[in-house]
N, C-alpha and C positions, 0 to 999 in steps of 0.2 A: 662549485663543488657538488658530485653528486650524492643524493640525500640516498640513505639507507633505502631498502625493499622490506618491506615485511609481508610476510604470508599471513593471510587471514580468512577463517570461516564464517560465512553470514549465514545465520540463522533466520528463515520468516515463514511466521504463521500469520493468515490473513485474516481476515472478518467470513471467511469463506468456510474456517475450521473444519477442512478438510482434508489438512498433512503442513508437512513440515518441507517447503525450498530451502536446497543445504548448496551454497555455494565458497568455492575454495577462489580465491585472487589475491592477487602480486601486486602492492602499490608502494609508494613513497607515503602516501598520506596528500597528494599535492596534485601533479600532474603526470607519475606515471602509473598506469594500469595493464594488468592483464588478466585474463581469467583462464583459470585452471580446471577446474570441473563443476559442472552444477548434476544436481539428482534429486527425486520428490521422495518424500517418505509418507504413505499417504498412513492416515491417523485408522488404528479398527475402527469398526462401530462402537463398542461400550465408550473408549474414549470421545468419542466424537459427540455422541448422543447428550454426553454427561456436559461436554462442553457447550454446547448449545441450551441444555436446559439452564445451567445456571446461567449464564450470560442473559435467558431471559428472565431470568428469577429479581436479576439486580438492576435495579431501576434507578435507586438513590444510594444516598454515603450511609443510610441506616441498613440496605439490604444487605451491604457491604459488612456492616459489621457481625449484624446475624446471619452471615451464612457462614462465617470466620471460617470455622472448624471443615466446614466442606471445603471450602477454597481450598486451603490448606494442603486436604485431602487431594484432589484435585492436580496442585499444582507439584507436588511432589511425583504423582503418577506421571502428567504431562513435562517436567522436567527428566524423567528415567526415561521416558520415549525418545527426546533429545539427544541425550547421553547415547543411548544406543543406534540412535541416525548419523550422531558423529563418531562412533566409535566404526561402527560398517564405513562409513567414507576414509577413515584414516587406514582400513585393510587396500585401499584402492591406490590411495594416494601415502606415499610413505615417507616424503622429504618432512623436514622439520615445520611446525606448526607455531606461528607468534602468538596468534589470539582469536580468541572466540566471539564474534558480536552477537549477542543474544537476545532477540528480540522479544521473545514471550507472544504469548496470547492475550489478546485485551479481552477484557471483560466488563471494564468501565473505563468511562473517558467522559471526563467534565472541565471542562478549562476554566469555568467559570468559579467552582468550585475547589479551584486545584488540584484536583484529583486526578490519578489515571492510572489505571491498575492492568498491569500485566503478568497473568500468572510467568511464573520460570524462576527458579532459585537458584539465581548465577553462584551461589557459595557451593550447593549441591551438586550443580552441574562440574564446575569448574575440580570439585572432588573427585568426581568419577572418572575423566577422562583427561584430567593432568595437565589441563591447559589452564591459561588466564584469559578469564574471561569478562568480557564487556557488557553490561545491560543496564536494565532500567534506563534506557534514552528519551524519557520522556518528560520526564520531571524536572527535571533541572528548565530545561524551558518554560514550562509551565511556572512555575516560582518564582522566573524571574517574566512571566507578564505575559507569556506566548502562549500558543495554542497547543502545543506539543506537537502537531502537525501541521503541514507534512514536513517527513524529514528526511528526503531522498533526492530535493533540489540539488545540494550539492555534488552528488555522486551526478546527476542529470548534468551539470555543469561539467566536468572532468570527460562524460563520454559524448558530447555534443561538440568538444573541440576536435576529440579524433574522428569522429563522425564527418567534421568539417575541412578538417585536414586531408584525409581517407576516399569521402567523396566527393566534396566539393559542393554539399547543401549548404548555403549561403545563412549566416545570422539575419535574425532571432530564430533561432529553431523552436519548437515546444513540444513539451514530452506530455502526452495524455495517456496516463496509467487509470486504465478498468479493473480495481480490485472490486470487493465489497462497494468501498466506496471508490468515487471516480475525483482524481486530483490531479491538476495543472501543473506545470513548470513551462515560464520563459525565459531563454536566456539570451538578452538581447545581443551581447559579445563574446569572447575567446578572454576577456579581459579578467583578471584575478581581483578586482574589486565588485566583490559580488551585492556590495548593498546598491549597487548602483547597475547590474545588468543579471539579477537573478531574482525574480518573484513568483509566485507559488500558490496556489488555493485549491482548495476542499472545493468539488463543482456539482455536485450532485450525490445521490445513488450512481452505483455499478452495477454489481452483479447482484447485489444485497435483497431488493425485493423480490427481482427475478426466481431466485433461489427457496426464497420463502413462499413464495404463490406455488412453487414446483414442487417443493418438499411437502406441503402442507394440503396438496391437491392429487398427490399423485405418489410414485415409489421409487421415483426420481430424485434425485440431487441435483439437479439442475440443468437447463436449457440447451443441451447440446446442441450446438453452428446453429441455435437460432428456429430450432425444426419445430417445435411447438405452435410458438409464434407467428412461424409463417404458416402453419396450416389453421391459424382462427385469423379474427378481424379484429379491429380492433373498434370497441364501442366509445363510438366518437363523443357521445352525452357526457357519459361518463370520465372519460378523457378531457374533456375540456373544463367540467367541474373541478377533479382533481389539480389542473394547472393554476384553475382560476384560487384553490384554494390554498396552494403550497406555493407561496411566490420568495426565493432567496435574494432577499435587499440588499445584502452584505456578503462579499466574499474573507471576509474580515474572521467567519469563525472558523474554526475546524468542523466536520462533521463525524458523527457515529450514524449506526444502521437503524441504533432505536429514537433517530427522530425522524423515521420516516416506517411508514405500514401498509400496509394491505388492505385495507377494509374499503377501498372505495372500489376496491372490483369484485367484492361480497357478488355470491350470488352468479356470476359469468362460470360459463365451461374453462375445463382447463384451458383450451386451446386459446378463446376468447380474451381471458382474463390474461394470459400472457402475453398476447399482443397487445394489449391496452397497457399495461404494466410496463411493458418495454417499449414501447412509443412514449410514454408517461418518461424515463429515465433517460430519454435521448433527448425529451423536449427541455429538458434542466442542463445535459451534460451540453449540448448546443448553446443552451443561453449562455452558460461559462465559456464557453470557446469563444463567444465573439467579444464578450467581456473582454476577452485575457487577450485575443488578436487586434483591438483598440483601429480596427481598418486597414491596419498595416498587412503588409504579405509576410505568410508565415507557416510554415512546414510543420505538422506534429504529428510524430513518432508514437503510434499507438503501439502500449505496452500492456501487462497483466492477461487475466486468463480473458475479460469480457471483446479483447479484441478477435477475440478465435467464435464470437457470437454474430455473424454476418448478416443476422435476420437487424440486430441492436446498431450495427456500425450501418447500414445502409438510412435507419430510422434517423441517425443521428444526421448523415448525408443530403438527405432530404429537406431537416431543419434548414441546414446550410449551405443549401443550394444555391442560392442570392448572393451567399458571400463569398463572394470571385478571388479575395484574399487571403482566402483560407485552404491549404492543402494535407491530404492525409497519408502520410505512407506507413506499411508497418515496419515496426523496428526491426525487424528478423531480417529485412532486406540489407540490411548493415551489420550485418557478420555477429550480429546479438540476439538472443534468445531471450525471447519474449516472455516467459516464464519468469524467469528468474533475477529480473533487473533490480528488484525491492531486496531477495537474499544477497546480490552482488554489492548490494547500496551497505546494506548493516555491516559487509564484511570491511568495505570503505568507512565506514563511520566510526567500526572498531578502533582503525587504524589512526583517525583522526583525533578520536578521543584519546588514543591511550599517548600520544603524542600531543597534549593539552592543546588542541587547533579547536575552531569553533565548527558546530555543525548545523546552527540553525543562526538565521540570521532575521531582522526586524521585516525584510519585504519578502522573508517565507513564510513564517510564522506568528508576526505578532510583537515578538519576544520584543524587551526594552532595548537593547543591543542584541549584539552576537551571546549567542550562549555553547560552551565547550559540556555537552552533554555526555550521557553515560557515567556508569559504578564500574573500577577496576576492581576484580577481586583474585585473587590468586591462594589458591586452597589447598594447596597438596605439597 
């Protein structure tokens, strides 16, 4: 029998906090998909500014508490931005709407701690624009043992079958998303028993330091196609310290952007210190790739904005040059927009949640079992 469709908006703001990906898609909750529109809503400056200060303001669950009243502030502003990035998309698109998945903005993330805060006030939002809306995806994994990341393998699972069907790239496929941070997915089959062919890791930095060396060195926001980078060198002293001194044993945690920094290319030109930086974040995202490709032959689909960084994807290329089992295409080559695969994933996740299915599972996450995450709120 065939299963219901529902429409849904994925909402995602990245570690990048530089707009808001609004994508609109067609699923069951299962295995059918389609997508309808995607479009960016990039954030002003005062917004932006504010949001980057505090996220570096909060380091622990006490910073958390004394900045309360900012947050607050804060999230309320960055929730009416929301509101009116899906209110402009429903002037475009005018069929009826099921649900909202609402990702927020992180601002803290501790798995260790339980904690993981994302600003967005699904009650708020879900007010203003009359929809029911889905958030908080984070937590519920978390509580019950997981990392709360990443939580897009399953969506990566759902368009890896049509990918396979469509063009005929053969299982395990792997999907390598460059946000902020840079995370894995392999799916070894087309099969719907996912604790058994779908696993998942946090693999490094992405765009994260990248962004910070460029913002903090220049009047840039970050490393356009690489052009930086490729016009310095990279100081291989200093490069090789750095690796020798950040080595990840476990692909077991999630990561955030504040456990990694900048100070070990103190002192370099901008140009310099960006190539070093980003030779520095392909030497980790490499280590994860062979991790995760275990020798076998196996295809990944670069996705997020750091794949459009060709000075960072060639860096990465080079690591993996040896390993003959290893191939890289990008995803835009398979009728999908590389942009926008993490907003397409929340608006799947929406649907998943509100339909009580699980969206994280023990070999993405962590989690003790499967966890059916997200808050349904319905406000108006």
């Amino acid at each position: 029998m065939k299963k219901k469709l529902y429409t849904a908006i994925g909402l995602m703001s990245g570690t990048s906090m530089d707009g808001i990906d609004l994508s609109i898609i067609r699923s069951d909750g299962y295995d059918e998909l389609s997508n309808i529109l995607d479009d960016y809503y990039e954030y002003n400056k005062s917004l932006q500014d504010q949001l980057v200060r505090l996220r570096d303001l909060i380091l622990t669950k006490k910073d958390l508490s004394e900045n309360s009243e900012k947050l607050r502030e804060l999230e309320r502003n960055l929730t009416l931005f929301h509101a009116d990035a899906v209110n402009q998309s429903l002037k475009k698109y005018r069929d009826p709407i099921d649900l909202i998945g609402f990702h927020g903005q992180t601002i803290f993330h501790n798995p260790d701690e339980k904690i993981t805060n994302q600003l967005g006030d699904g009650k708020l939002l879900s007010q203003i624009v009359k929809k029911k809306v889905i958030y908080d995806f984070r937590q519920a994994d978390i509580q019950n043992n997981g990392q709360g990341a990443p939580l897009t393998p399953i969506f990566h699972h759902i368009l890896s079958k049509k990918i396979n069907q469509n063009f005929n790239i053969k299982f395990p496929i792997g999907f390598l998303n460059i946000g902020g941070i840079a995370n894995v997915t392999k799916v070894v089959n087309d099969s719907n028993n996912f604790k058994s062919n779908l696993t998942a890791f946090d693999i490094g930095p992405g765009n994260c330091l990248i962004d910070e060396w460029v913002r903090n060195n220049s009047n840039k926001k970050f490393d356009k196609n690489g052009e930086l980078a490729n016009a310095g060198k990279a100081d291989q002293l200093i490069l090789n310290q750095a690796i020798d001194n950040f080595k990840i044993n476990s692909y077991s945690q999630s990561l955030d952007i504040k456990n990694f920094d900048v100070s070990f290319a103190r002192g370099l030109s901008l140009e310099d210190g960006c190539a070093t930086i980003t030779d520095f974040t392909a030497y980790l995202i490499a280590e994860g790739l062979k991790h995760v490709s275990q020798k076998k032959s196996i295809t990944f689909l670069l996705c997020g904005g750091g794949r459009k960084n060709s000075n960072l994807i060639n860096c990465i290329k080079n690591y993996i040059s040896k390993e003959n089992n290893i191939t890289f295409e990008i995803i835009d080559n398979y009728n999908l927009n590389g942009d926008y695969i993490e907003s397409q994933a929340f608006g799947f996740l929406a649907i998943r949640s509100f339909l009580n299915l699980p969206i994280s599972f023990s070999t993405t996450t962590g989690c003790k079992d499967f966890t059916v995450g997200g808050k349904l709120v319905e406000n108006f």
